[in-house]
FIDO-777339 format. One record per residue (C-alpha): x negated, z, y negated. Coordinates in pm, whole numbers. Layout:
% FIDO-777339
> X, Z, Y
> X, Z, Y
...
END
This chain:
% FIDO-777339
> X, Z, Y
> 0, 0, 0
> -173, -118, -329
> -93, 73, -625
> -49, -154, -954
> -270, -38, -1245
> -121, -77, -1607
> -339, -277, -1848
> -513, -37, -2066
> -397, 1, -2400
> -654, 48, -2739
> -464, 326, -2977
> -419, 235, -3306
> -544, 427, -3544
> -354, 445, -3879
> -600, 421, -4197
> -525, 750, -4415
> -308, 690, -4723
> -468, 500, -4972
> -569, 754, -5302
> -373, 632, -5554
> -562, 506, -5896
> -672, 754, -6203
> -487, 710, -6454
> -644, 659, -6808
> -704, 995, -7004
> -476, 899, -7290
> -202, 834, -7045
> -272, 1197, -6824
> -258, 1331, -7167
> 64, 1156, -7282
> 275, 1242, -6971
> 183, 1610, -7020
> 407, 1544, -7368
> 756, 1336, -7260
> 884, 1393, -7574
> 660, 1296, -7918
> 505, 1652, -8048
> 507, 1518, -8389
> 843, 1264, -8500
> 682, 948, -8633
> 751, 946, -8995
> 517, 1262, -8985
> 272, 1048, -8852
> 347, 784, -9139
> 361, 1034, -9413
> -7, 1211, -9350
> -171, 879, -9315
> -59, 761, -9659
> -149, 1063, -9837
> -460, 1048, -9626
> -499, 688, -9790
> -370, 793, -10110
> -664, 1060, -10130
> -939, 826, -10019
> -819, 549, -10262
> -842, 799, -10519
> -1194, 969, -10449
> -1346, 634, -10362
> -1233, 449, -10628
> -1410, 740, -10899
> -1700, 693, -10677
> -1659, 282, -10782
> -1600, 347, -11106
> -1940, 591, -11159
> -2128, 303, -10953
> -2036, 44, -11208
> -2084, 253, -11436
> -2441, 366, -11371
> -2515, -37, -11269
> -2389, -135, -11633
> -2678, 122, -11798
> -2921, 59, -11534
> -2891, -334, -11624
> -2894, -248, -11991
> -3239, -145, -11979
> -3371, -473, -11950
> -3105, -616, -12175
> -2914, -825, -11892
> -2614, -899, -12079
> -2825, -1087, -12281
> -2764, -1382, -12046
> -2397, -1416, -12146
> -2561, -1500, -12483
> -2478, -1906, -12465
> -2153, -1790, -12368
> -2054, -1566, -12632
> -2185, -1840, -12883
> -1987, -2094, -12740
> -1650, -1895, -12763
> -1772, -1826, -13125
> -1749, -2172, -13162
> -1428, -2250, -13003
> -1279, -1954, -13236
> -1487, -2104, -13522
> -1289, -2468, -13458
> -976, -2300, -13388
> -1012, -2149, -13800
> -1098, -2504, -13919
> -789, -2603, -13710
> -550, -2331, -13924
> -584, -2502, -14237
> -490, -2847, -14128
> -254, -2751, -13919
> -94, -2416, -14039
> 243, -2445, -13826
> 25, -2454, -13483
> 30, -2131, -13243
> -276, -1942, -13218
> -326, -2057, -12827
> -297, -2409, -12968
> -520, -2397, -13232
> -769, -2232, -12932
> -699, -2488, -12707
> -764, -2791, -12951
> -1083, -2615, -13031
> -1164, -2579, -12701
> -1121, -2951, -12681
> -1362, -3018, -12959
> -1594, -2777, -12794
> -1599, -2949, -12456
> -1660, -3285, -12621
> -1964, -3162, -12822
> -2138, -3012, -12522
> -2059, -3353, -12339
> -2303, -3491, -12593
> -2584, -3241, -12494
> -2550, -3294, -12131
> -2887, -3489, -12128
> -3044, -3250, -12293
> -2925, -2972, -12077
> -3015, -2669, -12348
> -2854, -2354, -12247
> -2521, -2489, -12169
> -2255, -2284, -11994
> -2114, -2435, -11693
> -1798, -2221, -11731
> -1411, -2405, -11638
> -1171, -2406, -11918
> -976, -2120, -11820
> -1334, -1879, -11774
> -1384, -2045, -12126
> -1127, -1888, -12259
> -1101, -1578, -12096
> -1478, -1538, -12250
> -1338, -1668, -12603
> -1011, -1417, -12511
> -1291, -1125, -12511
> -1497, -1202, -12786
> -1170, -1246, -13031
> -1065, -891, -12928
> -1376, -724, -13035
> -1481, -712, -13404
> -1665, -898, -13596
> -2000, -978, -13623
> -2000, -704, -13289
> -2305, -673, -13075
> -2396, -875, -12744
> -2352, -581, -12560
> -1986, -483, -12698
> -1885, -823, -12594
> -2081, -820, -12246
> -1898, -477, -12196
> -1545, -616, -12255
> -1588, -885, -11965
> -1695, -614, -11731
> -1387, -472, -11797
> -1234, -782, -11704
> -1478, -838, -11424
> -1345, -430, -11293
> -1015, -540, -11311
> -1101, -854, -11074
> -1308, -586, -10817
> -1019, -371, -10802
> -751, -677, -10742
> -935, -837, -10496
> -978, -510, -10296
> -580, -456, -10327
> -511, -818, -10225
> -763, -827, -9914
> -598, -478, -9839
> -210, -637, -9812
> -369, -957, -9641
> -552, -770, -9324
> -238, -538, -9299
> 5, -863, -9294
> -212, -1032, -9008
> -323, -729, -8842
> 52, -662, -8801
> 156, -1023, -8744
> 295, -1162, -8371
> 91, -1397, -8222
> 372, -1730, -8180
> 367, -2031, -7944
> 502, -2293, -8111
> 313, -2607, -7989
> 409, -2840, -7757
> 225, -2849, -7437
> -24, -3163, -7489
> -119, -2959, -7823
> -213, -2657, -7668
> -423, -2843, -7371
> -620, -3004, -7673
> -643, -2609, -7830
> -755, -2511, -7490
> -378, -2316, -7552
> -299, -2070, -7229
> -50, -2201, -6985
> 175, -2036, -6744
> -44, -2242, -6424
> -402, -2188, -6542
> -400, -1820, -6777
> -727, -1857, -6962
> -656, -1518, -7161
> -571, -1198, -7000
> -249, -1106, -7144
> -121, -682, -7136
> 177, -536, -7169
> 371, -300, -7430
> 323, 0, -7138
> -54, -13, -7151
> -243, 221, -7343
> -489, -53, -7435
> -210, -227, -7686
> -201, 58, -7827
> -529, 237, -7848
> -861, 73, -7861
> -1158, 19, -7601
> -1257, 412, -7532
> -1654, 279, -7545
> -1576, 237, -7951
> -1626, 595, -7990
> -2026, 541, -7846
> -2168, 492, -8217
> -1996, 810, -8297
> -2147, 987, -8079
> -2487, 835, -8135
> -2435, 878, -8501
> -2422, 1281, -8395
> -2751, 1206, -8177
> -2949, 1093, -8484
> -2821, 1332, -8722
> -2977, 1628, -8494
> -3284, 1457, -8415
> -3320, 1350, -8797
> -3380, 1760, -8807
> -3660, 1759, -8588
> -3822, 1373, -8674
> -3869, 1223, -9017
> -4021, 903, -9110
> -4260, 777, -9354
> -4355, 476, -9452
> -4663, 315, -9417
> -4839, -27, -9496
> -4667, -155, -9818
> -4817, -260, -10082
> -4684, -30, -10392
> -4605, 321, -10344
> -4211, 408, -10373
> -4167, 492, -10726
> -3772, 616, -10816
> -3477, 678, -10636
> -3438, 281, -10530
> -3766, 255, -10346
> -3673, 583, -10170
> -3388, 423, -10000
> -3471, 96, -9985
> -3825, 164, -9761
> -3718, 424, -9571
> -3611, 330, -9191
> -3397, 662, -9204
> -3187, 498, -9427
> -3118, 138, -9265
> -3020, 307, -8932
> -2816, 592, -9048
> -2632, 295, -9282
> -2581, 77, -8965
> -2453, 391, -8789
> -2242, 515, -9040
> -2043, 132, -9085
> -2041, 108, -8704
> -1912, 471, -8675
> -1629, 394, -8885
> -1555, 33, -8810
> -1508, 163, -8438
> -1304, 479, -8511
> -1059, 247, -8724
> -1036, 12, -8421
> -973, 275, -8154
> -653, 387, -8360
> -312, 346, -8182
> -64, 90, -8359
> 106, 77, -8572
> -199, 292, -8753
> -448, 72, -8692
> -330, -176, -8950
> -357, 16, -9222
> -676, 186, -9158
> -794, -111, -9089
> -686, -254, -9422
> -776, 52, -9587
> -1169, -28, -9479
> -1207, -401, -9564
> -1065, -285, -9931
> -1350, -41, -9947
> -1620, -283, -9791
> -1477, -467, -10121
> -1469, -172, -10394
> -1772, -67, -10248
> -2017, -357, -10153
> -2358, -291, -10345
> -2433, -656, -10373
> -2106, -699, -10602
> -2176, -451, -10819
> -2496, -534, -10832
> -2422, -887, -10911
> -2127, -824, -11184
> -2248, -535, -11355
> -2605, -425, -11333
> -2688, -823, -11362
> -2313, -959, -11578
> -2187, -1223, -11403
> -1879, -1405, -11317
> -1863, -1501, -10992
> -1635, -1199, -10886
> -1367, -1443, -11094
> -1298, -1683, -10784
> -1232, -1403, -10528
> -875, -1259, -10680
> -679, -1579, -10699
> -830, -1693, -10369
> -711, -1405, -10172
> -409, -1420, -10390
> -299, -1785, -10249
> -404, -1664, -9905
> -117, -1367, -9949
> 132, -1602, -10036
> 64, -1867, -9765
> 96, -1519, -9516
> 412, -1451, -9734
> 540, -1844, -9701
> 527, -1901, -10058
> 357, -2242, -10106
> 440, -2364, -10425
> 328, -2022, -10564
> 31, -2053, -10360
> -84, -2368, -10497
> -21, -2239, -10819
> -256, -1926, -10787
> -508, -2172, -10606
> -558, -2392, -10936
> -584, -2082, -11166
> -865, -1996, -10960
> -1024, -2305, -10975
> -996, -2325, -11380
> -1049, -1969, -11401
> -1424, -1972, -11177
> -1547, -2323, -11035
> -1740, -2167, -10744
> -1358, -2175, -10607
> -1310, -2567, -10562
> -1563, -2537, -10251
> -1293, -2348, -10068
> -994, -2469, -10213
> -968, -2745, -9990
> -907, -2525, -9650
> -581, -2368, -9798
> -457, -2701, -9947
> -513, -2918, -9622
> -423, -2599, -9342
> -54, -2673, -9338
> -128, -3049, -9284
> -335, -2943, -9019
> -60, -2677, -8868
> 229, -2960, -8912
> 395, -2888, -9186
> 373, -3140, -9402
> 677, -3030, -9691
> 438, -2701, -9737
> 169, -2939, -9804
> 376, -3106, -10058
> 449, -2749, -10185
> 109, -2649, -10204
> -38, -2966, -10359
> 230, -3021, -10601
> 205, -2643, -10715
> -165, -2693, -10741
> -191, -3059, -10924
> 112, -2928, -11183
> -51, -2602, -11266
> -400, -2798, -11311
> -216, -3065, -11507
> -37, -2832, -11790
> -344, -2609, -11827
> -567, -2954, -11883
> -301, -3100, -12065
> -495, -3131, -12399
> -748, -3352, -12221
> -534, -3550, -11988
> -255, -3655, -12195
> -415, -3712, -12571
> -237, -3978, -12655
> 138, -4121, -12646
> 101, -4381, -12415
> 36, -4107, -12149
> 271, -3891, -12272
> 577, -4182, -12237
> 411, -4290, -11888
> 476, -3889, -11751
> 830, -3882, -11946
> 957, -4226, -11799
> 875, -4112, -11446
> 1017, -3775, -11448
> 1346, -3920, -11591
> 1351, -4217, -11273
> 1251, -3933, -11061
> 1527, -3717, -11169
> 1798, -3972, -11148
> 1666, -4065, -10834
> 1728, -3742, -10672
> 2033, -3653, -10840
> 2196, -3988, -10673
> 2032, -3878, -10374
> 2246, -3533, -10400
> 2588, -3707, -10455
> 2541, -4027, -10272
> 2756, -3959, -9976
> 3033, -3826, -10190
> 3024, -4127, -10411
> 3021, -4345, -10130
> 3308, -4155, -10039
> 3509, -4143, -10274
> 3448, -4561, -10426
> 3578, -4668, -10001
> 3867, -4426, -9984
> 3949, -4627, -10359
> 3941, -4959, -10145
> 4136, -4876, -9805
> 4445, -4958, -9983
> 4359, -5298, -10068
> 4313, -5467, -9685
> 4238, -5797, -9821
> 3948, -5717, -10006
> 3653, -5638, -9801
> 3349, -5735, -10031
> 3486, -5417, -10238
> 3431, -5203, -9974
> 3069, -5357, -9900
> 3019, -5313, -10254
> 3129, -4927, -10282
> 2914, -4882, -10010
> 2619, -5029, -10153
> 2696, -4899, -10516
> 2434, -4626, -10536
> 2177, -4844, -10375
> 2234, -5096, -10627
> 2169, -4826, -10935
> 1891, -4694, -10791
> 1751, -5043, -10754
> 1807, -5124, -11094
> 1641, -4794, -11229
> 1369, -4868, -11011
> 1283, -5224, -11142
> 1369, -5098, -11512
> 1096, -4777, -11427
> 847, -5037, -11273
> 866, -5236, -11590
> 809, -4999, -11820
> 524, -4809, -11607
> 349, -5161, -11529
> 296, -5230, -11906
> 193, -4884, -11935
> -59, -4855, -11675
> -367, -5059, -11856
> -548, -5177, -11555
> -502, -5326, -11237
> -607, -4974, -11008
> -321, -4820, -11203
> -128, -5042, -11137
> -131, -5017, -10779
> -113, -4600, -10810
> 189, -4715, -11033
> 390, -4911, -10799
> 323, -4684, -10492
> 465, -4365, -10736
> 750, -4616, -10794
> 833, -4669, -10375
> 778, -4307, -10313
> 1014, -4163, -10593
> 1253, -4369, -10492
> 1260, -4345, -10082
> 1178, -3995, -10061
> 1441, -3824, -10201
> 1682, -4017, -9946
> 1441, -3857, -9646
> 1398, -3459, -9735
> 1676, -3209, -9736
> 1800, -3092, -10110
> 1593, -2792, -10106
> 1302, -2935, -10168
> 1405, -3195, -10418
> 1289, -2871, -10691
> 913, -2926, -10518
> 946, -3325, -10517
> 1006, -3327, -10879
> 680, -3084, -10937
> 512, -3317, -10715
> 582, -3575, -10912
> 533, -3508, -11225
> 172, -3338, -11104
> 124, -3692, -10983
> 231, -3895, -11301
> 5, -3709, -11502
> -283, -3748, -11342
> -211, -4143, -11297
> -171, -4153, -11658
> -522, -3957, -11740
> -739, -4170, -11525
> -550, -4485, -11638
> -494, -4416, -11982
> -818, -4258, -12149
> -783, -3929, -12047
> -1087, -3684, -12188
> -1272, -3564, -11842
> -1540, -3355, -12039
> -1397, -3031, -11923
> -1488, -3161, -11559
> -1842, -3305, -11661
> -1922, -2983, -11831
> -1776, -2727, -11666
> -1780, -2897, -11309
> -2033, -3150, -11273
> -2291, -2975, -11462
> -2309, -2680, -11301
> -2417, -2842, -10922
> -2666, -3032, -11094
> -2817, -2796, -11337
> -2994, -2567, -11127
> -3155, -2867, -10991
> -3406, -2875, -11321
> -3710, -2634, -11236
> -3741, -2480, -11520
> -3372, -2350, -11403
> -3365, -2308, -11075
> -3566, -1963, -11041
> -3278, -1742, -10963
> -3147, -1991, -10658
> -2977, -1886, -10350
> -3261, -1879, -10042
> -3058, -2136, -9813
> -3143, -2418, -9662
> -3295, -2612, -9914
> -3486, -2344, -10033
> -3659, -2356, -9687
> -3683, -2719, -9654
> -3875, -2689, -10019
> -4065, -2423, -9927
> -4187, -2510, -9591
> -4168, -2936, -9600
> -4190, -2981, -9919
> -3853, -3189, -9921
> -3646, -3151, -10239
> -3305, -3230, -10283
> -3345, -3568, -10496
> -3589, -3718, -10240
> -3371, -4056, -10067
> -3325, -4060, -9703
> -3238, -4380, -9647
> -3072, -4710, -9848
> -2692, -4737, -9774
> -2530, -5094, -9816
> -2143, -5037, -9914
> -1952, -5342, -9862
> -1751, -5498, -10202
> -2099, -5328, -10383
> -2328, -5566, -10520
> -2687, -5335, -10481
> -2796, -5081, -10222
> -2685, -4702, -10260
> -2969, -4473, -10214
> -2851, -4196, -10002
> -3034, -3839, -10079
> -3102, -3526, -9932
> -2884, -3347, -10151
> -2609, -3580, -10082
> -2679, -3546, -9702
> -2626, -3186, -9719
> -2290, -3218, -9977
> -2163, -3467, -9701
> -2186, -3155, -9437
> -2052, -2921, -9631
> -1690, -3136, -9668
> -1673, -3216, -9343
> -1737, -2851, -9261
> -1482, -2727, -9496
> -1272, -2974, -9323
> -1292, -2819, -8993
> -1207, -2462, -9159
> -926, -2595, -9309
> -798, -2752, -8899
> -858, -2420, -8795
> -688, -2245, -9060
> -393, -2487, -8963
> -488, -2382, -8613
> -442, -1991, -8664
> -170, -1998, -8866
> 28, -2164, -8686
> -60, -1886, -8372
> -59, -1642, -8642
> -377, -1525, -8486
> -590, -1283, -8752
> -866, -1516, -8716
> -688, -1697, -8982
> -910, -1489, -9223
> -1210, -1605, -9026
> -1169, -1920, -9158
> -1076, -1835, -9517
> -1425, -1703, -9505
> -1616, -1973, -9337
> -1636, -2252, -9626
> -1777, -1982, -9855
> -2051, -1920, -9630
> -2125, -2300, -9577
> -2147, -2329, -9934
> -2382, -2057, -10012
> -2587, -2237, -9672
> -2534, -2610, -9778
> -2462, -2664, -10105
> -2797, -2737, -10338
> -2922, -2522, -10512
> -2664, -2208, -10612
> -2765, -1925, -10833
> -2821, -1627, -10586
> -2495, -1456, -10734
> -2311, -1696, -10543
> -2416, -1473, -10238
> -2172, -1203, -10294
> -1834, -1407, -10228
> -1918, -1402, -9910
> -1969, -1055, -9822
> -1697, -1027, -9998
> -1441, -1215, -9776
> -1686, -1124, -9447
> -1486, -768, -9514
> -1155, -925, -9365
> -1379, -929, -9029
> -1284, -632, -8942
> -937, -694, -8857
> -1059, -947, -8550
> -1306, -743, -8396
> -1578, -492, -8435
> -1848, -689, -8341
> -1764, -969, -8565
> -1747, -681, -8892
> -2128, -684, -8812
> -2126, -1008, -9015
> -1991, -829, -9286
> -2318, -575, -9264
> -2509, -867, -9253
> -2350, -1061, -9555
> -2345, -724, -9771
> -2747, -708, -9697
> -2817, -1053, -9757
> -2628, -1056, -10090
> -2772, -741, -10189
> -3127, -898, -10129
> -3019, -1198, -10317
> -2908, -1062, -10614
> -3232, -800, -10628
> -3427, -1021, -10663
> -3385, -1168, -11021
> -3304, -803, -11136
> -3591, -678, -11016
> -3803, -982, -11136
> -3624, -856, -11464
> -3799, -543, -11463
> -4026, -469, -11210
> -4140, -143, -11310
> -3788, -9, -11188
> -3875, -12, -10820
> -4205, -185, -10740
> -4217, -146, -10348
> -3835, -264, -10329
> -3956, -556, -10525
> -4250, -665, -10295
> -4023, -638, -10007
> -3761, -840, -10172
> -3959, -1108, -10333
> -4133, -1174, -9937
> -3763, -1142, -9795
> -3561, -1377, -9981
> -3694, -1724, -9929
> -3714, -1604, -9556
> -3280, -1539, -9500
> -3278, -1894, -9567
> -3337, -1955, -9166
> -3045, -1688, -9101
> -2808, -1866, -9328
> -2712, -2162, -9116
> -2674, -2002, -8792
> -2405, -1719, -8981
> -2278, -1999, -9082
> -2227, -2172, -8724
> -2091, -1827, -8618
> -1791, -1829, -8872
> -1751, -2186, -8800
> -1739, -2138, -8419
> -1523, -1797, -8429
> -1298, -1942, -8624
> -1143, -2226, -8371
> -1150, -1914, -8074
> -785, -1858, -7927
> -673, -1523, -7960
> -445, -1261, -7749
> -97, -1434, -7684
> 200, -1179, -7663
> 390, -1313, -7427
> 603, -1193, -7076
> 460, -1233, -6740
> 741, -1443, -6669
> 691, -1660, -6990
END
């Protein structure tokens, strides 16, 4: 009898429960609280008077700074540079007296205006010459003519130069008020997905197959809080500070002895690491906030990197300049754009231009970024606001005569009529058929009812092209002539009736500026106050207080200067060979550059991504690299708008470090040069430093330019 064996079974042995995760400190530490300890408006109420308290103790500190700069640069008599200035507005207000007895029923701002005119065309004349002329745009003109009138007569340079600063304080403190509401609005602003999916393969977009950016949701603590690892420069920040109580440093090797309180800082190591610690230490604490906080305090920081940046004081008070004039109306147009006011925008945008003409090298990138983002009525918003404003500010040289005075009038009355036919055509049309249905027999009537408001605007048309075509003097405006013609009157037939209002600002922005290059307008204000002022530093007796870019290296090091030709172009319908230049070269990169920032302007804003104010900074950078040669001033616009870096990231606010050095090194250097007795060993170190940055410039430049295109964090549902 055989006994059957069972097959032999292996146990199974069950693995032991798996451990679940750790969950994040901030989140062990919220779900020992259910309910909020503290109701949120609390929250809200002690960070505002926390803000309200630092605005107020750190703008005294400002004030004291500018203060101190103002008699520190009086030494040396710095103000004395506004001199050509001042005696240009004296002349303006001289002309504008001269002016009162001819003309006793004009306004005082026409009698200044004319003599600003007169003014403009006498300096035109000295061009050649090129002896002490100020390259200042008609509305810095007057503001400097504005400031002289209000003090007294016969006052001192330094009265005068003391009234801009005031003027140049009250810029400082906009501009950190305006970049303050700008990083809160994008800080706070939802990233949106409006393109179409071809778009966003060509942006490298995200799509639902192939996520290329790791998306959270509202439940993790990381949307709210930042990266724990921010608070490591804090904590090496306390590291330093007890081992600068055991260590200290001296330093050794330079060349003059540290004489004053400016050579102590500027030579001592101690210094440039506990500054980089201290900016990183607060940059990260302001990013590790939870939201909705972090806005604000990150707002609150890029204001004071603004208030508080050495190189502008520096540069607008301890050495009285003007550059701080482009930055308010700048970041002013930017606001509105973030606000969806074009029209405003484009108006803020050309006061900025007349008011400082370091502005027109970034005024492209907010006049072309809603052509790039697809929205082509804002770009009729923003142009028109921007060509009108220009055009009734530069009226007394555009339209001096009545032949361009009747050329603007004629087309704003066919424009109007136009779009008021436009408004009422299908009630018209309307209204002339339902007068024909009785009367079967005749059906040319009812062709002709319809066809009635065609007809009138096709007879206003030809009458308007008649009377513009005599008027337009050559044959180029003619052609500008009859295109004006076809677009005012199809257009108003294509857009909705809002934006007739813009149309007709477009439009008559358009008409005048057909009439003043077709009809001997006066372009001295652009010659002078434009033109001038990228050619002048050119001359070397003038070029000593230059920027240390790119052509100051290629100078320094190849010996190539910005006149010398590259090659010999040959332009078709041109009878001789255009010699092509270095300087031209570099001009050429510069547009095209500013060209990109405006597509990615376009880019961000339609994501509303915050990198948006990447790109507002990025052409001011490429000018200060590209652009040959700028005074070294220019350096502080952009460490200036580097300060909106620190709503994208902390890493990127290093740029903003590295801006606020660079200007700072810039702008020491004629100062110093100015008086060198002040701080000798900063001096040496400056003098050996500046020429040098002029390798660093382009790559910055590359790394706005390249940060600026990046895609950002896209809100959206895993199920999106």
């Amino acid at each position: 009898m055989s006994i059957e064996q069972s097959p032999t079974t292996t146990p199974v042995i069950e693995p032991p429960p798996a451990t679940p995760p750790r969950e994040p400190l901030f989140r062990r530490i919220k779900s020992k609280f259910p309910n909020p300890v503290v109701p949120r408006w609390a929250g809200w109420l002690v960070i505002i008077l926390g803000l309200g308290a630092l605005f107020h103790d750190l703008g005294n500190i400002g004030i004291d700074l500018r203060t101190d700069a103002f008699a520190w640069g009086a030494q040396d008599q710095s103000y004395a540079r506004l001199n050509a200035g001042i005696a240009r507005a004296q002349s303006i207000l001289d002309s504008a007296t001269a002016l009162a007895t001819d003309h006793p029923n004009w306004s005082a701002y026409r009698r200044i205006m004319h003599g600003m005119v007169l003014t403009y065309d006498r300096l035109d004349e000295q061009l050649a010459v090129r002896n002490h002329i100020p390259d200042a745009p008609p509305l810095g003109m007057l503001m400097i003519t504005h400031c002289v009138k209000l003090s007294r007569p016969a006052a001192p340079a330094s009265a005068i130069a003391r009234n801009l600063m005031h003027f140049n304080f009250i810029c400082e403190a906009l501009s950190a008020m305006l970049l303050f509401a700008l990083v809160w609005i994008w800080m706070e602003r939802t990233p949106a997905d409006y393109f179409p999916p071809r778009v966003k393969k060509w942006m490298h977009w995200p799509t639902n197959g192939q996520p290329q950016i790791a998306v959270t949701t509202e439940d993790d603590w990381r949307m709210r809080w930042g990266d724990p690892l921010l608070i490591a420069p804090v904590i090496l920040l306390g590291i330093c500070t007890v081992l600068r109580m055991i260590f200290t440093f001296t330093p050794a090797g330079l060349d003059t002895q540290p004489v004053g309180p400016v050579d102590a800082r500027f030579t001592s190591p101690s210094f440039w690491i506990f500054a980089v610690l201290r900016f990183l230490s607060v940059i990260c604490l302001v990013r590790l906030l939870p939201r909705p906080f972090k806005a604000p305090a990150c707002a609150f920081v890029a204001a004071m990197l603004v208030w508080l940046n050495p190189a502008l004081i520096l540069g607008n008070h301890a050495w009285p300049l003007f550059d701080v004039w482009a930055v308010p109306m700048y970041l002013l147009a930017a606001l509105l754009i973030s606000l969806n006011r074009w029209t405003a925008a484009g108006i803020a945008l050309a006061l900025g231009c007349l008011l400082a003409g370091a502005t027109i090298w970034a005024a492209p990138v907010l006049l072309l970024c809603p052509l790039a983002a697809g929205y082509p009525a804002k770009f009729l918003k923003i142009i028109g606001g921007f060509g009108a404003t220009a055009a009734i500010v530069l009226w007394a040289w555009l339209i001096n005569n009545h032949g361009a005075l009747a050329y603007v009038v004629v087309a704003m009355l066919f424009a109007i009529a136009i779009c008021i036919i436009s408004i009422f055509r299908p009630h018209v049309q309307e209204h002339l058929v339902s007068l024909t249905d009785e009367k079967k027999d005749w059906h040319w009537s009812r062709q002709v009812a319809r066809f009635t408001p065609a007809g009138i605007g096709g007879g206003l048309l030809l009458a308007a092209l008649i009377t513009l075509w005599v008027r337009s003097g050559n044959t180029t405006g003619r052609i500008w002539t009859f295109l004006l013609c076809l677009a005012i009157l199809g257009i108003p037939f294509l857009t909705p009736k809002r934006l007739l209002i813009s149309w007709l600002i477009f439009v008559f922005a358009a008409s005048t500026w057909i009439a003043a290059f077709n009809l001997d307008g006066d372009f001295s204000w652009w010659r002078v106050g434009y033109a001038f002022a990228t050619t002048k530093y050119q001359d070397s007796s003038m070029n000593t207080n230059t920027v240390g870019n790119i052509e100051a290296v290629m100078e320094r090091q190849f010996g190539w200067r910005v006149g010398d030709p590259l090659t010999t172009l040959h332009v078709p319908f041109v009878k001789e060979p255009v010699e092509w230049t270095l300087g031209q070269t570099l001009v050429a990169i510069d547009l095209l550059a500013v060209v990109a920032c405006a597509v990615a302007a376009g880019i961000q804003l339609r994501r509303g991504d915050v990198k948006f104010l990447i790109a507002l900074a990025a052409p001011w950078m490429l000018a200060a690299t590209l652009i040959v040669p700028m005074p070294a001033s220019f350096m502080i616009l952009p460490a200036i708008f580097a300060a909106g870096l620190v709503a994208v990231s902390s890493g990127l606010a290093l740029m903003e470090l590295l801006m606020i050095a660079v200007g700072s090194v810039m702008i020491l250097q004629p100062i110093l040069q100015a008086m060198p007795q002040a701080a000798p060993a900063t001096l040496g170190i400056v003098r050996n430093t500046a020429m040098d940055l002029g390798w660093l410039m382009p790559l910055a430049a590359a790394v706005f330019l390249y940060t600026a295109f990046l895609p950002g964090r896209v809100n959206r549902s895993a199920s999106a």
